[in-house]
CHARMM-style PDB file with segment names, atoms N, HN, CA, C and O in Angstrom:
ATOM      1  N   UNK     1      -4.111 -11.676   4.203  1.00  0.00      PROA
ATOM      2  CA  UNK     1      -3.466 -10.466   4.634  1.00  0.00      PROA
ATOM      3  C   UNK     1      -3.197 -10.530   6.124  1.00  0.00      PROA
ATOM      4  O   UNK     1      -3.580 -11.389   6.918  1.00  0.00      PROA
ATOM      5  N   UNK     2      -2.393  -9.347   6.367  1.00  0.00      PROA
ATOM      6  HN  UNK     2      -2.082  -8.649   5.722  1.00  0.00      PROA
ATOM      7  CA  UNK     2      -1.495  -9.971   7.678  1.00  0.00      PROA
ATOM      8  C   UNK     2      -1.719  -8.572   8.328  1.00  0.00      PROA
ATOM      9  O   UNK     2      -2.266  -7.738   7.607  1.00  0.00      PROA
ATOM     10  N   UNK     3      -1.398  -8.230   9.493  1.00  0.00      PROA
ATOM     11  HN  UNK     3      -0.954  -8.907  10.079  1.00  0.00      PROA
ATOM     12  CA  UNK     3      -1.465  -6.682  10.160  1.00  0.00      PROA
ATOM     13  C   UNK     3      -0.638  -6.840  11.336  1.00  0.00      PROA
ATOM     14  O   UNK     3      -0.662  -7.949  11.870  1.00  0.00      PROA
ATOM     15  N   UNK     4       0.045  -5.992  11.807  1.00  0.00      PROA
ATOM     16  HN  UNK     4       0.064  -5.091  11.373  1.00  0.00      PROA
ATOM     17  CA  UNK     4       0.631  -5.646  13.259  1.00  0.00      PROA
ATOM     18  C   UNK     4       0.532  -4.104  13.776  1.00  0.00      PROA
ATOM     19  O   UNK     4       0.734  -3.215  12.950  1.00  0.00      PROA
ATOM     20  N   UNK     5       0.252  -3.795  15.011  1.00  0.00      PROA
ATOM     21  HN  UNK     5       0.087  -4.518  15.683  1.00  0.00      PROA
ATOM     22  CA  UNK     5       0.534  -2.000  15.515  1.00  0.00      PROA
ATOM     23  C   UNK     5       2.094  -2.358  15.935  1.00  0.00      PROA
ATOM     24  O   UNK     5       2.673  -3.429  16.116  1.00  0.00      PROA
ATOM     25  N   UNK     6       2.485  -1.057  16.003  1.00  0.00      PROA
ATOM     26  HN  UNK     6       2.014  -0.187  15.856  1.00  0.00      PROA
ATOM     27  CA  UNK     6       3.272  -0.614  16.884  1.00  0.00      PROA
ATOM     28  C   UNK     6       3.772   0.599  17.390  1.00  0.00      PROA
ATOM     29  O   UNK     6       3.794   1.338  16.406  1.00  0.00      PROA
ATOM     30  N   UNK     7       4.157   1.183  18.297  1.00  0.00      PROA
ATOM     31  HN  UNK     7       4.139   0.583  19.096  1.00  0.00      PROA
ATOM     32  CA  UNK     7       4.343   2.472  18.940  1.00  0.00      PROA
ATOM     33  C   UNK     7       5.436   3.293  17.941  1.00  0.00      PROA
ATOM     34  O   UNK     7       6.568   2.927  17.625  1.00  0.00      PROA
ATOM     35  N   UNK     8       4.828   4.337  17.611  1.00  0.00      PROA
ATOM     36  HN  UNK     8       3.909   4.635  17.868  1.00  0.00      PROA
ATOM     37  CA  UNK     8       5.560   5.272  16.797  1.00  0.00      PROA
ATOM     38  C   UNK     8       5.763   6.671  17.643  1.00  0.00      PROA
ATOM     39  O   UNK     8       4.910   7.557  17.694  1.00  0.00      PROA
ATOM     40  N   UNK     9       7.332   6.723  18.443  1.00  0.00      PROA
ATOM     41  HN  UNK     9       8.026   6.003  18.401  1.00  0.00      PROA
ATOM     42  CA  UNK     9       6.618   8.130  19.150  1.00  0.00      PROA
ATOM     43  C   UNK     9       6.128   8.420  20.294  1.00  0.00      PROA
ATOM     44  O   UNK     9       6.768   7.839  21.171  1.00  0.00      PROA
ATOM     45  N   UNK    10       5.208   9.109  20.743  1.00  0.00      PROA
ATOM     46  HN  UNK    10       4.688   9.581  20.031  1.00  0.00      PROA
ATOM     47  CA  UNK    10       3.653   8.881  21.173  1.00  0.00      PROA
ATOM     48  C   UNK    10       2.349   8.259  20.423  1.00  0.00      PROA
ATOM     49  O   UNK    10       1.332   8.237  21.115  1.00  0.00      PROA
ATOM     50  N   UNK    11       2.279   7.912  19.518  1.00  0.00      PROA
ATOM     51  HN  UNK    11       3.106   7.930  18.956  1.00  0.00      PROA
ATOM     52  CA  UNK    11       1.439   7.471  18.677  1.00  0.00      PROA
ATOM     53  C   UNK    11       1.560   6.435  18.116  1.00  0.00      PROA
ATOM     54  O   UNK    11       2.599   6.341  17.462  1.00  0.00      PROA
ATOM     55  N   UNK    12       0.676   5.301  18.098  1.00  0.00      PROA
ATOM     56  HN  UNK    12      -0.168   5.377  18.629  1.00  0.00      PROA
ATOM     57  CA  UNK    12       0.555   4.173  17.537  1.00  0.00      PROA
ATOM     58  C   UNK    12       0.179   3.840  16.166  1.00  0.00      PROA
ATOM     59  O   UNK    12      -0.552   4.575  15.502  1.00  0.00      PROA
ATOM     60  N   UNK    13       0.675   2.722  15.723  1.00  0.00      PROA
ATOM     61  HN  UNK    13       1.269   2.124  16.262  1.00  0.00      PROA
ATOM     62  CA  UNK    13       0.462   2.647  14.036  1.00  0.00      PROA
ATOM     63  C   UNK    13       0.064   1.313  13.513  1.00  0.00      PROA
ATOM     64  O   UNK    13       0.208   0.462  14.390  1.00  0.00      PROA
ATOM     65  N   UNK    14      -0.257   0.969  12.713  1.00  0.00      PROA
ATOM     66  HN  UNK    14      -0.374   1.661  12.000  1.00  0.00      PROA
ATOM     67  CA  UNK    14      -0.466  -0.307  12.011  1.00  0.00      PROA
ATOM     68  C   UNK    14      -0.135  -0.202  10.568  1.00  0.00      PROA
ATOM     69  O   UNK    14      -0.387   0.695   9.764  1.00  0.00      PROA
ATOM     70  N   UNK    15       0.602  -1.534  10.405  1.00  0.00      PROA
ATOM     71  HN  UNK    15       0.806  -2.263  11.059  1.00  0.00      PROA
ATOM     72  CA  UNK    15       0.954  -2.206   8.968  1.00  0.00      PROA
ATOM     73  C   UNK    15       0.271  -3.277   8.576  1.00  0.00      PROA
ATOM     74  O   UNK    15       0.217  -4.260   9.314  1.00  0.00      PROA
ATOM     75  N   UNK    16      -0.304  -3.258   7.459  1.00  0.00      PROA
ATOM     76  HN  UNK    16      -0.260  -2.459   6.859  1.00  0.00      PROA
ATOM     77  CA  UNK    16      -1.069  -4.393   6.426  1.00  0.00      PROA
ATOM     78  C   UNK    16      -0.004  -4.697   5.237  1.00  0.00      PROA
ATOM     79  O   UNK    16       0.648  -4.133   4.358  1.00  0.00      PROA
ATOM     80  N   UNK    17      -0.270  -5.978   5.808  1.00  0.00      PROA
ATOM     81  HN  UNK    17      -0.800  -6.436   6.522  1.00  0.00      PROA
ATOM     82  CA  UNK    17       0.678  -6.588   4.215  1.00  0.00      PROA
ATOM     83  C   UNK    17      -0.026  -7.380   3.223  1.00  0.00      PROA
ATOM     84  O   UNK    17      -0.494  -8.517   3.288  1.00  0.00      PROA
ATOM     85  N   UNK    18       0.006  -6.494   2.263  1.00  0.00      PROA
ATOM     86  HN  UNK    18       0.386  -5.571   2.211  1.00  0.00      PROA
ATOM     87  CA  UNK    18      -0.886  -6.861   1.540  1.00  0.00      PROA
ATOM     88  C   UNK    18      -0.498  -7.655   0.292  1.00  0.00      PROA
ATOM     89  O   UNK    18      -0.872  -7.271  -0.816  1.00  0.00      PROA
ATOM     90  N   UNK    19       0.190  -8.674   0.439  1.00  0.00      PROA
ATOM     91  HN  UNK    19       0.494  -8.986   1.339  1.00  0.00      PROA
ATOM     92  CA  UNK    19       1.059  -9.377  -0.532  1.00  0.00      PROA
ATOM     93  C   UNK    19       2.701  -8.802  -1.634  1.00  0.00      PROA
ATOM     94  O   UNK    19       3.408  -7.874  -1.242  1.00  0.00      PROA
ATOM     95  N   UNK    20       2.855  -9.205  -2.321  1.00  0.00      PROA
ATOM     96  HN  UNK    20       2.281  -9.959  -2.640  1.00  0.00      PROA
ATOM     97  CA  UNK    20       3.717  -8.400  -3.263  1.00  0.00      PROA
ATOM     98  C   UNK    20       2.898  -8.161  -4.746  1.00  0.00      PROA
ATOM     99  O   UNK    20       1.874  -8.719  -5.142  1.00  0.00      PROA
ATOM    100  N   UNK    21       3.657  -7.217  -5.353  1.00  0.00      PROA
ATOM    101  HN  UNK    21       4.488  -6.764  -5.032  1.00  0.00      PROA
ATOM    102  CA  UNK    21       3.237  -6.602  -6.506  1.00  0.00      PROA
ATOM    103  C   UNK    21       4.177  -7.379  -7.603  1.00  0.00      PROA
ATOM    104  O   UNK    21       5.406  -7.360  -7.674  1.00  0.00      PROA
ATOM    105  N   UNK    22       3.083  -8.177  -8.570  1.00  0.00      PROA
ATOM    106  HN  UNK    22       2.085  -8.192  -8.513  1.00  0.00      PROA
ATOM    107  CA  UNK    22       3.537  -9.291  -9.439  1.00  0.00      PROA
ATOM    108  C   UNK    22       4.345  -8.381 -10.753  1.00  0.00      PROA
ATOM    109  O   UNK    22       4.714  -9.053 -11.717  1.00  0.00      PROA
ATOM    110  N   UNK    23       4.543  -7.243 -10.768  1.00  0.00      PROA
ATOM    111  HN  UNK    23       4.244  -6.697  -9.986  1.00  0.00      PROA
ATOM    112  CA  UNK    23       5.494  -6.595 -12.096  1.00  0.00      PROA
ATOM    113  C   UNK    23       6.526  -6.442 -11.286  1.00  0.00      PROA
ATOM    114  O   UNK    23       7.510  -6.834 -11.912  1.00  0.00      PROA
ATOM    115  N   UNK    24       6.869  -6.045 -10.118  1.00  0.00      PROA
ATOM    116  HN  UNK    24       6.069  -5.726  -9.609  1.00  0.00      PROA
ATOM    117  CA  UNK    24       7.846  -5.612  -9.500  1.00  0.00      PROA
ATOM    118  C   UNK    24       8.418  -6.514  -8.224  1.00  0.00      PROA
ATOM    119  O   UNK    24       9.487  -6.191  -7.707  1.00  0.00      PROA
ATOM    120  N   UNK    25       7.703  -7.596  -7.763  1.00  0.00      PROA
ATOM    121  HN  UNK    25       6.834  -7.859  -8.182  1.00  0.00      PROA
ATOM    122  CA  UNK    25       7.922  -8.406  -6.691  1.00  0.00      PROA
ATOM    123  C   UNK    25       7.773  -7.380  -5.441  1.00  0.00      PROA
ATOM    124  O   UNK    25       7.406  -8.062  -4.484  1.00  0.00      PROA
ATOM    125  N   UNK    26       7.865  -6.449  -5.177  1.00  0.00      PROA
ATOM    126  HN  UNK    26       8.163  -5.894  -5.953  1.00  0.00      PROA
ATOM    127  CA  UNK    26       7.653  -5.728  -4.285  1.00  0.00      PROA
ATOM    128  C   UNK    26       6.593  -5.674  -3.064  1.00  0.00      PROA
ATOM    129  O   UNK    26       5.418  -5.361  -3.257  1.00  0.00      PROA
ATOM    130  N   UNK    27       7.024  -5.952  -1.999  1.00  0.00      PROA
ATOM    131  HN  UNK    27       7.978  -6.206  -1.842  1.00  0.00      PROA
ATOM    132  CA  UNK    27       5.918  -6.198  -0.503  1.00  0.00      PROA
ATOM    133  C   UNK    27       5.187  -4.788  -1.282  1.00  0.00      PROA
ATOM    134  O   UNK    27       5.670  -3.920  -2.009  1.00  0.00      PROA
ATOM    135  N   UNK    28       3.555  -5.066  -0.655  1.00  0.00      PROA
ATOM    136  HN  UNK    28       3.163  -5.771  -0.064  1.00  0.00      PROA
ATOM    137  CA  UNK    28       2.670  -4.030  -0.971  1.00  0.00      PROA
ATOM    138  C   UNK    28       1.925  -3.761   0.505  1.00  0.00      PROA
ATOM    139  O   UNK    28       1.051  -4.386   1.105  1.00  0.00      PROA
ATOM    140  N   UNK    29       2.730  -2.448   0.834  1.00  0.00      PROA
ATOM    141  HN  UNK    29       3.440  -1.940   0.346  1.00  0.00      PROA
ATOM    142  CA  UNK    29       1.959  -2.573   2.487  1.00  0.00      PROA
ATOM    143  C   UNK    29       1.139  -1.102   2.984  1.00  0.00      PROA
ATOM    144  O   UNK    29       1.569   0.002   2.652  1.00  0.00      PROA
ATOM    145  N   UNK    30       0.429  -1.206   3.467  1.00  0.00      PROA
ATOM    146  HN  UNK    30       0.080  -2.103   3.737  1.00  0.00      PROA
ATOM    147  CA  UNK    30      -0.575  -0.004   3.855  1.00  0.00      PROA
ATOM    148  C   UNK    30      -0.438   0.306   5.142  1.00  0.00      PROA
ATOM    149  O   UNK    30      -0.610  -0.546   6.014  1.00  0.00      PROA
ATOM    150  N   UNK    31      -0.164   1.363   5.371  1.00  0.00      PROA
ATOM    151  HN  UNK    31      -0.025   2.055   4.662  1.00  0.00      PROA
ATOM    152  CA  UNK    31      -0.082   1.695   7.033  1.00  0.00      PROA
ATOM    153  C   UNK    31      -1.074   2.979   7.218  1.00  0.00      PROA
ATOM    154  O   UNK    31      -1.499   3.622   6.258  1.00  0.00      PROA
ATOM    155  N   UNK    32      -1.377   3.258   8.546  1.00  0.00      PROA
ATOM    156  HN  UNK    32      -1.031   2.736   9.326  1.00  0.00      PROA
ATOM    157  CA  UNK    32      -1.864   4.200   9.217  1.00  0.00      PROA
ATOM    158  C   UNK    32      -1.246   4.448  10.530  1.00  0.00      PROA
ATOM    159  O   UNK    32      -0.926   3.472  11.209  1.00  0.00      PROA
ATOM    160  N   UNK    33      -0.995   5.907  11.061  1.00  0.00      PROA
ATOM    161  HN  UNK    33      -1.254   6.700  10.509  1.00  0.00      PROA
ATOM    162  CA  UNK    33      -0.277   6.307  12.188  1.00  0.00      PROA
ATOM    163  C   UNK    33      -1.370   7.184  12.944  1.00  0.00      PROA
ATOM    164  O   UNK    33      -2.349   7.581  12.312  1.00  0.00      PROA
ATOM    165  N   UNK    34      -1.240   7.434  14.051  1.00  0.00      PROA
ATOM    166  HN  UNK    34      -0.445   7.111  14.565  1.00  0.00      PROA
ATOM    167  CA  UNK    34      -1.622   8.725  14.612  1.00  0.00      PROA
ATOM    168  C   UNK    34      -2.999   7.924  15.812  1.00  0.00      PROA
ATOM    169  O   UNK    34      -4.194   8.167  15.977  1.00  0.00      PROA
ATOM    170  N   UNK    35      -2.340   7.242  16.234  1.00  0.00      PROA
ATOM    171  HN  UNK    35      -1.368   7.044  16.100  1.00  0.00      PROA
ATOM    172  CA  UNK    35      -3.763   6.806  17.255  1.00  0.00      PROA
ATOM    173  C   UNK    35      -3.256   6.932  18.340  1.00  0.00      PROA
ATOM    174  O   UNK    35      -2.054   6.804  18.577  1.00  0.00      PROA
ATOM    175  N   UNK    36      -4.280   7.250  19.272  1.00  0.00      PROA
ATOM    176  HN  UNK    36      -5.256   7.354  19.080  1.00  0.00      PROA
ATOM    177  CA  UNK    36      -3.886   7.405  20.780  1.00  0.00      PROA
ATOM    178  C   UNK    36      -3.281   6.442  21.483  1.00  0.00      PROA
ATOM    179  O   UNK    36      -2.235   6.552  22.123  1.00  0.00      PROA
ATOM    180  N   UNK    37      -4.184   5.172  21.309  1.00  0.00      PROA
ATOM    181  HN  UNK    37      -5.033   5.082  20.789  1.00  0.00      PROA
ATOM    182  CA  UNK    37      -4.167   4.298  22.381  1.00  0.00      PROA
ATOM    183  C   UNK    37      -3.455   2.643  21.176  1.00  0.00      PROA
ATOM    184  O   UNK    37      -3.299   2.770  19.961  1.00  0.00      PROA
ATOM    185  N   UNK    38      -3.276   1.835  21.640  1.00  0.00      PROA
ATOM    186  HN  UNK    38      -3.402   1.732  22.626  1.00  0.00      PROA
ATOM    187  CA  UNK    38      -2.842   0.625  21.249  1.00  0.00      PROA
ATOM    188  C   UNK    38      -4.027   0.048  20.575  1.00  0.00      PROA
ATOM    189  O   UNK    38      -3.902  -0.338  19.413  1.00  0.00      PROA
ATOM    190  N   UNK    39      -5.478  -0.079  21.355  1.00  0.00      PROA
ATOM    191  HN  UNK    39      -5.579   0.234  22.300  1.00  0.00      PROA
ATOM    192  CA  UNK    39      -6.571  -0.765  21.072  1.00  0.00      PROA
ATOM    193  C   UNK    39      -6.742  -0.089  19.812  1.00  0.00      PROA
ATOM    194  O   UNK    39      -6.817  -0.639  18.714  1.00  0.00      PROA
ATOM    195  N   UNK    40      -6.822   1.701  20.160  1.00  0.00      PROA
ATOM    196  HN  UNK    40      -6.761   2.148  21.052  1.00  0.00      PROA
ATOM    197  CA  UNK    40      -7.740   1.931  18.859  1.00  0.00      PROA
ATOM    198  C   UNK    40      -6.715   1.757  17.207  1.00  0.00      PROA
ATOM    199  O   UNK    40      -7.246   1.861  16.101  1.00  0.00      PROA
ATOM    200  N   UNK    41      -5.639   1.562  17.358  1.00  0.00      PROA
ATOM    201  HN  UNK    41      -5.207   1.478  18.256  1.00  0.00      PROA
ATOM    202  CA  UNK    41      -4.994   0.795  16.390  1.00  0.00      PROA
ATOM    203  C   UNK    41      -5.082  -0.401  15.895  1.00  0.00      PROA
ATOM    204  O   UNK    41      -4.961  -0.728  14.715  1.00  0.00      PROA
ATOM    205  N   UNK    42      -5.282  -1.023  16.759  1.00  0.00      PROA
ATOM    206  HN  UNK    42      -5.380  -0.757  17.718  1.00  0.00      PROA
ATOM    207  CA  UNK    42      -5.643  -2.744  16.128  1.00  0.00      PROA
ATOM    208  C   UNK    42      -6.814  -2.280  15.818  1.00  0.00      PROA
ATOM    209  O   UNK    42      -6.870  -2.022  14.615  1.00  0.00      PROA
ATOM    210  N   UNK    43      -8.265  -1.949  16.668  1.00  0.00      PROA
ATOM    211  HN  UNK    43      -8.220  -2.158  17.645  1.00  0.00      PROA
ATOM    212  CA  UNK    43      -9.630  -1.785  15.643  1.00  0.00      PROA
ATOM    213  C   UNK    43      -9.487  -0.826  14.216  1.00  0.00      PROA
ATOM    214  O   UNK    43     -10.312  -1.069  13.335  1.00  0.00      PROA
ATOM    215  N   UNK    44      -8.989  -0.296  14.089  1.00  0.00      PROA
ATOM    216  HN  UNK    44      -8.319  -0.098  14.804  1.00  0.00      PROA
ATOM    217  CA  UNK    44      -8.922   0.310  12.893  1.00  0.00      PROA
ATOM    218  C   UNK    44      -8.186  -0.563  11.971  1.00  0.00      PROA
ATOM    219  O   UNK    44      -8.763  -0.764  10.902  1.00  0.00      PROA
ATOM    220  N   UNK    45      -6.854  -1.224  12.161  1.00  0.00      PROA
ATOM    221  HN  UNK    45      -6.385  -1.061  13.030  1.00  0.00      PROA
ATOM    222  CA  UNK    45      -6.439  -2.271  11.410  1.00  0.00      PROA
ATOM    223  C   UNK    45      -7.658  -3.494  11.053  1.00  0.00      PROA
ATOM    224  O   UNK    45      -8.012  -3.856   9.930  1.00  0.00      PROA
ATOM    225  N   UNK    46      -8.096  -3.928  12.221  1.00  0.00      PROA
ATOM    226  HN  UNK    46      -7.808  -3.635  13.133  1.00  0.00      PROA
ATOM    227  CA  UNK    46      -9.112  -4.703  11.810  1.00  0.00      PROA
ATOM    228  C   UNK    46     -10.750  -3.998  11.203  1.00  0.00      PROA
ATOM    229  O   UNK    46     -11.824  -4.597  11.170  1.00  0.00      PROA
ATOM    230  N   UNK    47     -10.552  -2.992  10.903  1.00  0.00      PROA
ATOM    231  HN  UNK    47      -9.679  -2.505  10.930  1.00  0.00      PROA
ATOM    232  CA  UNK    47     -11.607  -2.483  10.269  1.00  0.00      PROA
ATOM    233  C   UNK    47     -11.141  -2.452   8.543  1.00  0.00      PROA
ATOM    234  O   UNK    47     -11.879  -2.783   7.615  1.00  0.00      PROA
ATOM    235  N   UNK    48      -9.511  -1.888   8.413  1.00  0.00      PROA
ATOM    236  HN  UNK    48      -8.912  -1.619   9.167  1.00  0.00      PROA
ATOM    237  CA  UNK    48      -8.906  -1.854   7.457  1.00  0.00      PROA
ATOM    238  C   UNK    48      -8.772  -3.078   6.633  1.00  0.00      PROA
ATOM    239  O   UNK    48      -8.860  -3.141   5.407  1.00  0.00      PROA
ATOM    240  N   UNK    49      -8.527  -4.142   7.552  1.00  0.00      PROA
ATOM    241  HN  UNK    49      -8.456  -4.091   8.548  1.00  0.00      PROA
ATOM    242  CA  UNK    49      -8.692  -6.073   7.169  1.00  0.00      PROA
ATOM    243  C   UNK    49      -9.789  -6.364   6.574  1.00  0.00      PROA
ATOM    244  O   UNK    49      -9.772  -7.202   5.672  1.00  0.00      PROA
ATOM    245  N   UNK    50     -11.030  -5.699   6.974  1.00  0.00      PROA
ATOM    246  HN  UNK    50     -11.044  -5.018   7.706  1.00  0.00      PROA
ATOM    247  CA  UNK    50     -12.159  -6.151   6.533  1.00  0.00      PROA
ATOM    248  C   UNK    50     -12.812  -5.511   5.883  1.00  0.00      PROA
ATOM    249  O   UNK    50     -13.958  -5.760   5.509  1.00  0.00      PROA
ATOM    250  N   UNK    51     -12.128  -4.540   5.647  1.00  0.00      PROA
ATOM    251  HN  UNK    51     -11.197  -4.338   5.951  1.00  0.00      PROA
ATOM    252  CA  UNK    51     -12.537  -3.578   4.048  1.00  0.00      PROA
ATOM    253  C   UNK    51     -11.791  -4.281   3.003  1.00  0.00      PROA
ATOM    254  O   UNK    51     -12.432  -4.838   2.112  1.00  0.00      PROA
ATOM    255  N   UNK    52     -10.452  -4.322   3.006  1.00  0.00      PROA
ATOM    256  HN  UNK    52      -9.931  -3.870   3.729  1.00  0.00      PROA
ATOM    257  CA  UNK    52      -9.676  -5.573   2.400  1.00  0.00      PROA
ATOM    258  C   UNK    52     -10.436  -6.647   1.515  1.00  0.00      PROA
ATOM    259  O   UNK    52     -10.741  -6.849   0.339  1.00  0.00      PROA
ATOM    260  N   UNK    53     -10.578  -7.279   2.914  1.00  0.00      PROA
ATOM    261  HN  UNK    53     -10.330  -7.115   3.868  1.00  0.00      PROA
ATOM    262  CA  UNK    53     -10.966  -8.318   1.828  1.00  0.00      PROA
ATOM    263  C   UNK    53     -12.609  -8.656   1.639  1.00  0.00      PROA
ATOM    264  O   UNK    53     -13.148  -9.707   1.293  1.00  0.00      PROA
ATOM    265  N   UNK    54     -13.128  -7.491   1.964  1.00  0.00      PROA
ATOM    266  HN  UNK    54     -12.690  -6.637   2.246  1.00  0.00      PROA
ATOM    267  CA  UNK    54     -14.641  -7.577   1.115  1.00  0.00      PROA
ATOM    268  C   UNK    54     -14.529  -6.762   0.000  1.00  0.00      PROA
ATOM    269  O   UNK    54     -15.554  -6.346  -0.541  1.00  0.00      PROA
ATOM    270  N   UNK    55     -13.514  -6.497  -0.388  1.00  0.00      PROA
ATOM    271  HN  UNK    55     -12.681  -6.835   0.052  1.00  0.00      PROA
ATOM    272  CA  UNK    55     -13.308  -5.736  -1.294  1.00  0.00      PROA
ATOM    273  C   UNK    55     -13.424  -4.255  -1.519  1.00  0.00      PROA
ATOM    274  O   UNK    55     -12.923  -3.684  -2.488  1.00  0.00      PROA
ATOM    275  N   UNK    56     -14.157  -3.626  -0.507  1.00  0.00      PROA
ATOM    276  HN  UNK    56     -14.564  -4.089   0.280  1.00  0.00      PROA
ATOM    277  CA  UNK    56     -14.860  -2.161  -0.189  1.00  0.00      PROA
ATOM    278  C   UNK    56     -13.818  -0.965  -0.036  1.00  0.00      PROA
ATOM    279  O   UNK    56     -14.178   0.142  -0.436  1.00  0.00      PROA
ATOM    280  N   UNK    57     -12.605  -1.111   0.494  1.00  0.00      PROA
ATOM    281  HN  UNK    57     -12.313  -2.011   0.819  1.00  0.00      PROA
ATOM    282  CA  UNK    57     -10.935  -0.937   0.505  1.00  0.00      PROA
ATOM    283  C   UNK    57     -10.335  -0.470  -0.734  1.00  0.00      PROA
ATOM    284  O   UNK    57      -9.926  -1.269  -1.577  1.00  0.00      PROA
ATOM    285  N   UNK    58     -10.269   0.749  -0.875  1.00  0.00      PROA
ATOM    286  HN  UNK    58     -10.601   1.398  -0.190  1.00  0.00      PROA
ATOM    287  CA  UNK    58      -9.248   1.114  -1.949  1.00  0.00      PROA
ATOM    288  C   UNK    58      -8.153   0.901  -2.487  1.00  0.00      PROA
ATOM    289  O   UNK    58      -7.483   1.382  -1.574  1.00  0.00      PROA
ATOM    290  N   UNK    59      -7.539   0.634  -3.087  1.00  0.00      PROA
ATOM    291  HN  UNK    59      -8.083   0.242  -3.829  1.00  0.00      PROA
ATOM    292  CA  UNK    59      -6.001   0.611  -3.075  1.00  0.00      PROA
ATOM    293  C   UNK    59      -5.951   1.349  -4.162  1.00  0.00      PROA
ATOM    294  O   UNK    59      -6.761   1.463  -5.082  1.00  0.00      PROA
ATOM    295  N   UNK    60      -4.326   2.128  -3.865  1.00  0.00      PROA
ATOM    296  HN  UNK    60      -3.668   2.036  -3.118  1.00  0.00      PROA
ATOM    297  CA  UNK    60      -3.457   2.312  -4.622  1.00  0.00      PROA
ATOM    298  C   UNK    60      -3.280   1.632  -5.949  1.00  0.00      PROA
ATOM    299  O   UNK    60      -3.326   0.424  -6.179  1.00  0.00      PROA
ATOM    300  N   UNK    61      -3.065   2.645  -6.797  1.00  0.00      PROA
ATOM    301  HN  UNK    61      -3.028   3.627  -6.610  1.00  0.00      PROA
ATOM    302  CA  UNK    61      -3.134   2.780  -8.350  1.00  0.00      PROA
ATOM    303  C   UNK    61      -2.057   3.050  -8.700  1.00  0.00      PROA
ATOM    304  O   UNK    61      -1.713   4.198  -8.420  1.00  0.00      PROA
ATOM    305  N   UNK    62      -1.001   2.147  -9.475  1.00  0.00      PROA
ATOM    306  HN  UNK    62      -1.281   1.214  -9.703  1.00  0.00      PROA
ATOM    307  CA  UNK    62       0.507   2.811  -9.951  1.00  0.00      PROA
ATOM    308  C   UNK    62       0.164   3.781 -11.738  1.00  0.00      PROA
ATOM    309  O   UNK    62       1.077   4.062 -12.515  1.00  0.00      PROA
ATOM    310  N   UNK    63      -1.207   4.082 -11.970  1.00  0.00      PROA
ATOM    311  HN  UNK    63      -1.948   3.853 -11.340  1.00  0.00      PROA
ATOM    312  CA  UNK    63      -2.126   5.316 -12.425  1.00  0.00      PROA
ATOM    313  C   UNK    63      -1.297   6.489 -12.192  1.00  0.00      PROA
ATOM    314  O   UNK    63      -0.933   6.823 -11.065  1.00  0.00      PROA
ATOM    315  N   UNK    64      -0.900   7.320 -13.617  1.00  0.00      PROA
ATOM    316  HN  UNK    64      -1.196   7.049 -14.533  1.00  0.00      PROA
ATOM    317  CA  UNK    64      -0.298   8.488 -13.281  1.00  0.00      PROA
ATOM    318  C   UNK    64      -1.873   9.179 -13.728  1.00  0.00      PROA
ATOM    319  O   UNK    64      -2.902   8.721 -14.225  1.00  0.00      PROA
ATOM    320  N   UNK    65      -1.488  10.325 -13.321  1.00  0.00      PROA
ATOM    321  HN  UNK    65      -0.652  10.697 -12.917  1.00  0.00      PROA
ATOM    322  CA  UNK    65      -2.554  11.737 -14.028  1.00  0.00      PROA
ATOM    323  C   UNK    65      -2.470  11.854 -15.820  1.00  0.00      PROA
ATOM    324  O   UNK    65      -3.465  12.126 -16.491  1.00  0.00      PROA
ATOM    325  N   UNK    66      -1.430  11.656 -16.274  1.00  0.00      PROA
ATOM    326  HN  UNK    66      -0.621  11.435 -15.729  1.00  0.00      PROA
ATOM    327  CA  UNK    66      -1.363  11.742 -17.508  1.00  0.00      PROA
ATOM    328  C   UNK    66      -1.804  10.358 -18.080  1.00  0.00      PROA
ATOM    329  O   UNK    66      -2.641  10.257 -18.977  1.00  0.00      PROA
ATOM    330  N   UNK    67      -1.188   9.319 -17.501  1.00  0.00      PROA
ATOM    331  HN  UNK    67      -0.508   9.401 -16.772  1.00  0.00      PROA
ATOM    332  CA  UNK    67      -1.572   7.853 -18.487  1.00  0.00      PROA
ATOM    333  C   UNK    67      -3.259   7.627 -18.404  1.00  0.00      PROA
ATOM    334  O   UNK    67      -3.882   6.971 -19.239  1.00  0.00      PROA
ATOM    335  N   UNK    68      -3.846   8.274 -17.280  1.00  0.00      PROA
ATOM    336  HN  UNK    68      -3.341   8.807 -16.601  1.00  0.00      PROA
ATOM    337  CA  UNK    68      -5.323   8.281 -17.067  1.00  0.00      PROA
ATOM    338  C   UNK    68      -5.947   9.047 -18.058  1.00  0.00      PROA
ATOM    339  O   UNK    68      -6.900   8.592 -18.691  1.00  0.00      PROA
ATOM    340  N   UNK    69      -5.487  10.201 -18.258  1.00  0.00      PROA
ATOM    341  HN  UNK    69      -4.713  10.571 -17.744  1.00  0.00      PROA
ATOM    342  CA  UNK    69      -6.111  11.262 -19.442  1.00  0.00      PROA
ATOM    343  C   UNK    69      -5.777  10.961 -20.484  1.00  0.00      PROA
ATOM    344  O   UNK    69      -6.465  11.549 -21.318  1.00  0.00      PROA
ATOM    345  N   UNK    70      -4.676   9.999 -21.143  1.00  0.00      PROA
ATOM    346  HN  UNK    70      -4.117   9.521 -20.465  1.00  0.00      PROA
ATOM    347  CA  UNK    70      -4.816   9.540 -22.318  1.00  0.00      PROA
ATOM    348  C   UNK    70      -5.681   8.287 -23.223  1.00  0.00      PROA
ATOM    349  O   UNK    70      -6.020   8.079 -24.388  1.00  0.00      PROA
ATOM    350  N   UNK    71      -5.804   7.542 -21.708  1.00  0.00      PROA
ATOM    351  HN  UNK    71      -5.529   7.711 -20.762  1.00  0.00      PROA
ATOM    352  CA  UNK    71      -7.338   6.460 -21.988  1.00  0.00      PROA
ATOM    353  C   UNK    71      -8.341   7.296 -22.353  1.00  0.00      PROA
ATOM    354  OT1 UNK    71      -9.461   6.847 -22.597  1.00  0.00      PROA
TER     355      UNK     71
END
């Protein structure tokens, strides 16, 4: 996985790319916005990296509310 910040605004952001999605080929990317400073964007990306890939990191579920309640 890959990450970059960049200035959104006044506020800084980071993107994780988190490969593509094998039904749809589709980049699968995670962002966060709203940080003050430049630094505290990259540490949070790199906090986000290393939830990632210890696995501890949530992701997104293409899980509706209904297909869940019918399992």
């Amino acid at each position: 996985m890959r990450g970059h910040v960049r200035k959104r605004g006044s506020a800084w952001a980071y993107w994780i790319d988190a490969g593509r999605d094998q039904v749809t080929n589709r980049r699968i990317q995670h962002t966060r916005s709203g940080f003050v400073s430049k630094s505290a964007a990259e540490t949070a990306m790199r906090e986000a990296l290393r939830g990632f890939e210890n696995g501890t990191a949530v992701r997104a579920s293409p899980t509706t509310l209904a297909d869940y309640l019918e399992r």
